[in-house]
N, C-alpha and C positions, 0 to 999 in steps of 0.2 A: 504494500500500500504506500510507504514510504519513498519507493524508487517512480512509481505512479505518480504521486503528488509531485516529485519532483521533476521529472521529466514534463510531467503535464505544462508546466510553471515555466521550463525552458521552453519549452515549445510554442506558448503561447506567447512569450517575453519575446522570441527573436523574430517569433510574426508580426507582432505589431512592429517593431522596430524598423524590419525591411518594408513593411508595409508604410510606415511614418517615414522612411525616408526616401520610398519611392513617392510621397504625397498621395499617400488613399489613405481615406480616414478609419480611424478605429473599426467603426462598424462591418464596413464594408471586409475587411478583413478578419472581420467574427462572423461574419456572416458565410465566406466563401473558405479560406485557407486552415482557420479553426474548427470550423464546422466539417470539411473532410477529413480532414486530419483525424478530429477525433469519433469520426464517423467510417475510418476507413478498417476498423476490427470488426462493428457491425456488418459492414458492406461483406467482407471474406468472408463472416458465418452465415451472411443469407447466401451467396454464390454459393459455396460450400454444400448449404441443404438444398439448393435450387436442382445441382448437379446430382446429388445423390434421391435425388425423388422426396422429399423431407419438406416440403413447399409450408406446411403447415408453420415447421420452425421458422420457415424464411419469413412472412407473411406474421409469426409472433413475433420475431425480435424486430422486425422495423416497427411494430405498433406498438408494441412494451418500453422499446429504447424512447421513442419518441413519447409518450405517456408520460414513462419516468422525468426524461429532459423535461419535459412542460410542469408536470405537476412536484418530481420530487425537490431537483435541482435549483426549478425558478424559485419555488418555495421555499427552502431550504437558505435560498442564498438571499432572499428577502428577510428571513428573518434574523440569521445573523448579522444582517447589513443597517449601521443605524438607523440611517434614511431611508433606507427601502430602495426599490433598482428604479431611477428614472426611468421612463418612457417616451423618446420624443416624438414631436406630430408627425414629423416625418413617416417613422414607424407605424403610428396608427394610420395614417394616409396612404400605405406603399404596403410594409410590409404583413398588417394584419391583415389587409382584404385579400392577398396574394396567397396565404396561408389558408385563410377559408374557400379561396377559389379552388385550390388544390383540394382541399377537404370535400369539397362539391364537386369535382370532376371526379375523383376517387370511387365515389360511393356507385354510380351509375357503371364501372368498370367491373368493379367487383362484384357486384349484384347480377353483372350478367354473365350468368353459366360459373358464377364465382371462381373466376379466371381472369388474370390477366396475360393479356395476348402480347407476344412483342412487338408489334406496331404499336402498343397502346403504351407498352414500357419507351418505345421511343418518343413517344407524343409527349410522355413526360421526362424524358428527358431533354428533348428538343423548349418545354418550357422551364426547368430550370436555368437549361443554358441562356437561355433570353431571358431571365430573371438577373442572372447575374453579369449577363453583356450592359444589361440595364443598369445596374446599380452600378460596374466600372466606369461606364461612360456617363453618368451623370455625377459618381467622383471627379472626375477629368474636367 
């Protein structure tokens, strides 16, 4: 846990850093290089069960990870946090509606034939990449 913490703490220190000294702000680099990074162990264990026929796991640990991220971690880090975690309008303008729109494309994917197809895996992946072309170039 100790070498976790740690690592975690470099990792996220010299992202922001390359990321401040290329000029893209905080966010955008929590949003895209921290967010893979520490999203790239969950990624191997869904591929991992995608491959071995185990879909179910694949299809649990993105909804578990992401549940947890939402409810334990934002929680968790509001509460130790004096102030509580700002929110800017930005965020509620951009990135909350973007988040439920995903959440609303989702549901109609999975509902039908409760499968996702990979045309439909690329649809979404085709809109995160425009999520985050978006968010680089209106850093710039």
């Amino acid at each position: 846990m100790a070498v976790l913490l740690f690592s975690a703490d470099v990792f996220t220190n010299a992202a922001e850093r390359i990321g401040l000294y290329l000029g893209v702000p905080s966010f955008v680099i929590g949003v895209t290089i921290v967010a893979i990074g520490t999203s790239l162990p969950e990624l191997a264990t869904s591929i991992l069960a995608a491959v071995r026929g185990q879909r179910d796991i694949a299809v649990g640990n993105v909804i578990g990870s992401n549940l947890f991220n939402l409810m334990s971690v934002l929680g968790l880090t509001s509460i130790v946090s004096s102030d509580g975690i700002p929110v800017s309008d930005s965020s509620l303008r951009l990135d909350f509606p973007v988040m439920l729109a995903a959440t609303i494309v989702l549901v109609p994917i999975v509902w039908n034939g409760a499968r996702i197809r990979r045309w439909e895996g690329l649809v979404l992946m085709g809109f995160y990449a425009a999520y985050v072309a978006y968010l680089v170039s209106d850093a710039g």
